[in-house]
One Martini backbone bead per residue (centre of mass of N, CA, C, O) as a GRO file, in nm:
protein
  228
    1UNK     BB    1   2.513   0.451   1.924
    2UNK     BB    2   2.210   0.227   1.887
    3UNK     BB    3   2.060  -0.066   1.815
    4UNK     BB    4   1.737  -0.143   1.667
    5UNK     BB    5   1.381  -0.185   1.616
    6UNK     BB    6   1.201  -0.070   1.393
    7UNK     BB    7   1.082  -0.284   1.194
    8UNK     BB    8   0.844  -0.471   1.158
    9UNK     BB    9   0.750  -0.785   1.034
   10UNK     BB   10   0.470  -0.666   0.947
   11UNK     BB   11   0.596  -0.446   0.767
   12UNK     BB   12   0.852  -0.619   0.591
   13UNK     BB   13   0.589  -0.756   0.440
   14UNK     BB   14   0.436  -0.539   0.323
   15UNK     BB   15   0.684  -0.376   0.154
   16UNK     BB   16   0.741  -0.629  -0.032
   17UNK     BB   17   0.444  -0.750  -0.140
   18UNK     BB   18   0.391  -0.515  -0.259
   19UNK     BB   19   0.594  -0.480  -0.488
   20UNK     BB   20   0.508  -0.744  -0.605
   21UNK     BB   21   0.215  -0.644  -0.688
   22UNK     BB   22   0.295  -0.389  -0.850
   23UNK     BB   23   0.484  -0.516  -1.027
   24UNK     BB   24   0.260  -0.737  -1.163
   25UNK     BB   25   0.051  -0.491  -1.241
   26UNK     BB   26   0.274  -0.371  -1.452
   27UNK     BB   27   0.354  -0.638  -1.638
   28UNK     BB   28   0.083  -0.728  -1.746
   29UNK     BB   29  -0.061  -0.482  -1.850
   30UNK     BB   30   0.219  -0.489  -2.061
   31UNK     BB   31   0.123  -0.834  -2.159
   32UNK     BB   32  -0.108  -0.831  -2.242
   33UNK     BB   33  -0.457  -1.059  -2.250
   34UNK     BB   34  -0.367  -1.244  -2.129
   35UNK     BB   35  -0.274  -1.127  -1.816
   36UNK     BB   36  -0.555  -0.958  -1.685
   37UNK     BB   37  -0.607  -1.119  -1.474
   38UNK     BB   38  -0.337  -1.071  -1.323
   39UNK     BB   39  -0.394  -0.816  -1.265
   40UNK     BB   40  -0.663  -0.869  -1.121
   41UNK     BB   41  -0.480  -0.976  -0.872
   42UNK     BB   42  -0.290  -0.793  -0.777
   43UNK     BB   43  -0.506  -0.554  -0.731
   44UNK     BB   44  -0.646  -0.723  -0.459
   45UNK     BB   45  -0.342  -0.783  -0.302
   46UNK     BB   46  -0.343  -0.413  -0.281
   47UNK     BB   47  -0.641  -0.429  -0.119
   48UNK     BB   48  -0.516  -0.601   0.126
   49UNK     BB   49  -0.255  -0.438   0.199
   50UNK     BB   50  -0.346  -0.167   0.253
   51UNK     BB   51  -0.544  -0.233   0.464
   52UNK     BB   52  -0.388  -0.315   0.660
   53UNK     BB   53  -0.194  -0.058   0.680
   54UNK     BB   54  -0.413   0.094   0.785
   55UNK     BB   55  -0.441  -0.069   1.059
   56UNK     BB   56  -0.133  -0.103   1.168
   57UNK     BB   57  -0.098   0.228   1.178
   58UNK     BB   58  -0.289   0.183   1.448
   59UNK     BB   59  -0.193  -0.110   1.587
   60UNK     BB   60   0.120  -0.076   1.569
   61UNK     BB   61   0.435  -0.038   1.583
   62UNK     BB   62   0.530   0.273   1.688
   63UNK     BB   63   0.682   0.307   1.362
   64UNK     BB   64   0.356   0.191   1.251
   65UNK     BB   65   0.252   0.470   1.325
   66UNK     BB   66   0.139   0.736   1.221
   67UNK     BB   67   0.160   0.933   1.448
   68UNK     BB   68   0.475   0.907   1.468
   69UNK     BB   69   0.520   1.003   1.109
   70UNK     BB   70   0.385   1.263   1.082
   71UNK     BB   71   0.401   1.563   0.848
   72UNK     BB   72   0.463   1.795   1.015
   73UNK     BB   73   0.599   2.124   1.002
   74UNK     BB   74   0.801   2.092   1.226
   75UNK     BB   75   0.923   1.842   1.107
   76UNK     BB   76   1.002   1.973   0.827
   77UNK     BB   77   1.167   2.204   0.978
   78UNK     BB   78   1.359   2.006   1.135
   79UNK     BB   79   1.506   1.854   0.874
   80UNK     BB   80   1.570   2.128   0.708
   81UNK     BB   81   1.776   2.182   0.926
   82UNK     BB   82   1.910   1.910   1.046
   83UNK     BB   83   1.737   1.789   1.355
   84UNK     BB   84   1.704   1.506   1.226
   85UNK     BB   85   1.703   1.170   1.471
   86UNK     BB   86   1.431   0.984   1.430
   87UNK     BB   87   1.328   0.732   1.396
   88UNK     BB   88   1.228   0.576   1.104
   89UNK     BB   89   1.071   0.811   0.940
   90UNK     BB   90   1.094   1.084   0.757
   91UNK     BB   91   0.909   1.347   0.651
   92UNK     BB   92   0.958   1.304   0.341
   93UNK     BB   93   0.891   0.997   0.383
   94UNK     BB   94   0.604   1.010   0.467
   95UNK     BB   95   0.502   1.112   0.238
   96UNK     BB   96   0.567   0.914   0.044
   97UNK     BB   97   0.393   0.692   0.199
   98UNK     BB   98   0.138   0.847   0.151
   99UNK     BB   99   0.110   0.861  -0.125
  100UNK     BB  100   0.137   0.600  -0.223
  101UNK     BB  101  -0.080   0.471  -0.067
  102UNK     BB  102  -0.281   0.626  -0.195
  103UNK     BB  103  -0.249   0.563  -0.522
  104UNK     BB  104  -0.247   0.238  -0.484
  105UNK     BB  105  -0.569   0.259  -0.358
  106UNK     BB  106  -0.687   0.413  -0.614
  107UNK     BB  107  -0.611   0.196  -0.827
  108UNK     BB  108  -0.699  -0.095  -0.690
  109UNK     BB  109  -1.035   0.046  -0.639
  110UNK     BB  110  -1.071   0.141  -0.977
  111UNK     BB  111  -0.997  -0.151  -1.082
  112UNK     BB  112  -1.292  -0.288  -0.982
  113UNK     BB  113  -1.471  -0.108  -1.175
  114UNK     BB  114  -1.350  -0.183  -1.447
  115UNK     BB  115  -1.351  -0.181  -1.819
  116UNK     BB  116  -1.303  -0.281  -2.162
  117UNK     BB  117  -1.466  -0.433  -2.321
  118UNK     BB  118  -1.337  -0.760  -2.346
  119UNK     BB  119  -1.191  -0.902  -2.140
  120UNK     BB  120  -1.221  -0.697  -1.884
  121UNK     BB  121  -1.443  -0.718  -1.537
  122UNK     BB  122  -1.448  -0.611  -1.253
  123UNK     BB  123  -1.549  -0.734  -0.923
  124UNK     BB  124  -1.746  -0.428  -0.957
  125UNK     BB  125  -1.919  -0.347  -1.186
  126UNK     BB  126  -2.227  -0.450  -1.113
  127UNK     BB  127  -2.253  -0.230  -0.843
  128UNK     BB  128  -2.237  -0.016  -1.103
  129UNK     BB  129  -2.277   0.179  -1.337
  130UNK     BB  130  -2.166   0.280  -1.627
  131UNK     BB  131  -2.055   0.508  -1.607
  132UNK     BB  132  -1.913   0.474  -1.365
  133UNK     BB  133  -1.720   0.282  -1.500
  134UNK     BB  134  -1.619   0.521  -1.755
  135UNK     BB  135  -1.450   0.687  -1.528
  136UNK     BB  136  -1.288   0.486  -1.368
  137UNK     BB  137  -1.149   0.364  -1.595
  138UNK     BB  138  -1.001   0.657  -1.692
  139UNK     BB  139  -0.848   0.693  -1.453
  140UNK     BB  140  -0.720   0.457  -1.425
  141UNK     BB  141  -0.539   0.517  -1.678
  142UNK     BB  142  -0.453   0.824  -1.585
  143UNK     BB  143  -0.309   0.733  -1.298
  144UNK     BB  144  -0.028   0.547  -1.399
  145UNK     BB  145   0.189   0.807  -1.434
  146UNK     BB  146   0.207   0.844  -1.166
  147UNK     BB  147   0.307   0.612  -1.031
  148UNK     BB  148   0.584   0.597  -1.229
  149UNK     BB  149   0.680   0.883  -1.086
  150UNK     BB  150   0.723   0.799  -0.798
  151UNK     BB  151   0.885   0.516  -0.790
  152UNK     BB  152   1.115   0.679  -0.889
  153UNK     BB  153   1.146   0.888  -0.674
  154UNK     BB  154   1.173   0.630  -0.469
  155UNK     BB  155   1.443   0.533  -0.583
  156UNK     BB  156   1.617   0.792  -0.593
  157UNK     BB  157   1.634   0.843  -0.335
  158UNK     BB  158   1.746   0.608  -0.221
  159UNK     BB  159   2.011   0.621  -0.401
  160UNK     BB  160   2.071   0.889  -0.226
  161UNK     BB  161   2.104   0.783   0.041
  162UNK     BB  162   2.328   0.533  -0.050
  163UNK     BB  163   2.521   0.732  -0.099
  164UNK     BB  164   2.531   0.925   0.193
  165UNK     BB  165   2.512   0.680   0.402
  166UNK     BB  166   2.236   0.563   0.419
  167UNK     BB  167   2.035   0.316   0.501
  168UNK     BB  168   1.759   0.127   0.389
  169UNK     BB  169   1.733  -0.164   0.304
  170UNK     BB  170   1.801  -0.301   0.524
  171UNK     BB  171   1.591  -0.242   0.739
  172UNK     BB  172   1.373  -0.389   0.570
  173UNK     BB  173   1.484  -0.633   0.623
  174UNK     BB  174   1.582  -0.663   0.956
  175UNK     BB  175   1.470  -0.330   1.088
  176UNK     BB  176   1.721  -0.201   1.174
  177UNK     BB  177   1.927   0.037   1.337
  178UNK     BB  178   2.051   0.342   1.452
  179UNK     BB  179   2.115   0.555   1.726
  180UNK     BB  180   2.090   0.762   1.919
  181UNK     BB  181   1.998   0.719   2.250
  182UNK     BB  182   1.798   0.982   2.325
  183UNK     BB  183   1.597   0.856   2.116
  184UNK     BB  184   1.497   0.591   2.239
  185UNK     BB  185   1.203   0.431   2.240
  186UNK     BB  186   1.004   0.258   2.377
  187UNK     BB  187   0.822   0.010   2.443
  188UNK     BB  188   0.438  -0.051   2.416
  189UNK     BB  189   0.390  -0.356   2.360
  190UNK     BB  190   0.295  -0.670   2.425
  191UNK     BB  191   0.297  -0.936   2.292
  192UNK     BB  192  -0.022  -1.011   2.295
  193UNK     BB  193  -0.119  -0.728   2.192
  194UNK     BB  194   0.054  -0.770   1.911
  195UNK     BB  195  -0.121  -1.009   1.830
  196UNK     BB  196  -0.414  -0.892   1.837
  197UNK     BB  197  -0.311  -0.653   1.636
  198UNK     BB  198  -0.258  -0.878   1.382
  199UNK     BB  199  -0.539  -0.992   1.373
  200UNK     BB  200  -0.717  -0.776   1.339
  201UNK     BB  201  -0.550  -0.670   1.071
  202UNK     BB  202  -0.611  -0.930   0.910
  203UNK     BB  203  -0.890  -0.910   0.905
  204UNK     BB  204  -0.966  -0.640   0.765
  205UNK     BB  205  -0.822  -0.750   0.523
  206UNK     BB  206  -1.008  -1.004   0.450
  207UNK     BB  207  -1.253  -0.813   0.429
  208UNK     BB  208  -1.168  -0.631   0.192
  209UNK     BB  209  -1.130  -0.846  -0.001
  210UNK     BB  210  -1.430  -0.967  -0.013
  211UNK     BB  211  -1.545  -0.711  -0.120
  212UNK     BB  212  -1.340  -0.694  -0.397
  213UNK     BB  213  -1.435  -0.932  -0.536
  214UNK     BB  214  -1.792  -0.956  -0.531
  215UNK     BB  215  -1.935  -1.230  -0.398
  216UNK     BB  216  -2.188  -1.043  -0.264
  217UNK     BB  217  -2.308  -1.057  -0.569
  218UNK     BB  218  -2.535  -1.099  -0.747
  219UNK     BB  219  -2.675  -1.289  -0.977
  220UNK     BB  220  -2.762  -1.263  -1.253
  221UNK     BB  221  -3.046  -1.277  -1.394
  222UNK     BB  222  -3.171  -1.540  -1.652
  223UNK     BB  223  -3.263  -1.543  -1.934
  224UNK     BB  224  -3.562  -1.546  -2.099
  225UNK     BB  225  -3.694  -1.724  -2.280
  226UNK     BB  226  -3.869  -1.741  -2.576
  227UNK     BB  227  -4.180  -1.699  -2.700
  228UNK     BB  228  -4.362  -1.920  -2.955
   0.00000   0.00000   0.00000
């Protein structure tokens, strides 16, 4: 067995942050009115983390592309057998990874189409009808059960690997992981290739943000005064 560097550094950052703002974005929705802007707050911060997280996903290290770790059935079927020691996500995790990124991206980008009709009205409402308004605004409250659901289900893993005595929450710390020797896959990506690739994921992230904040949405024009 030897000590490899499997999560890179900007995966093991958008892994926490992401974290903290799905927790801020539950924590606030349940804190009452006084709270909701910071919820919608928190829900721009999570669509501009999965934007990364698609951009990296194709553009980042080796174990942060999707094509790494997609869970094709042959991969489910050596995992299940007990064949699997590939560095990196494992396909049932893999699974939940997609499952995730799904979910948070529907809820964050549902979000900001929504609006409760007193206090609080997405930075996107202004730019689709009000039915289209009332669609998403009703999926987004009924869609939040299932987010519970998840996140139960991925700590719950998360618990039985533990107990299995297989690591993970370091690994998402430090990165590090042990692995066959026989597994290691080298690195194909030179330092600037990957300077490269992390600006470019954050140009889209932050092109994300900009779409999802509304800024480029025209102001309504003001009522006209009433002729006398």
């Amino acid at each position: 067995m030897v000590r490899i560097k499997v999560w890179d550094l900007p995966l093991r950052l958008f892994h926490w942050s992401l974290a903290v703002a799905v927790i801020g974005a539950l924590v606030t929705i349940n804190s009452g009115a006084a709270w909701i802007e910071w919820h919608g707050r928190f829900g721009l911060a999570v669509v501009g983390l999965i934007a990364f997280r698609l951009a990296w996903g194709v553009l980042g290290s080796t174990h942060s592309r999707f094509c790494s770790f997609f869970p094709t059935p042959a991969a489910l079927g050596a995992y299940l057998r007990g064949d699997w020691q590939r560095p990196g996500h494992t396909p049932l995790g893999a699974l939940s990874v997609l499952a995730m990124l799904f979910l948070f991206g529907f809820q964050a980008v549902s979000g900001l189409f929504t609006s409760d009709e007193i206090a609080f009205n997405g930075p996107l409402t202004r730019a689709v009808s009000s039915s289209t308004v009332s669609t998403l605004s009703s999926l987004h409250r009924q869609t939040e059960l299932w987010l519970y659901l998840l996140i139960g289900l991925h700590v719950l893993a998360i618990l039985v690997y533990q107990l299995r005595g297989k690591r993970l929450i370091g690994p998402m710390i430090h990165g590090c992981t042990y692995v066959p020797e026989s597994k290691v896959c080298p690195g194909n990506r030179s330092p600037f290739r990957s300077v490269l690739a992390l600006v470019l994921a954050l140009l889209l992230a932050g092109a994300a943000l900009w779409l999802a904040n509304g800024s480029w949405i025209p102001a309504p024009a003001p009522a006209a005064a009433p002729a006398w």
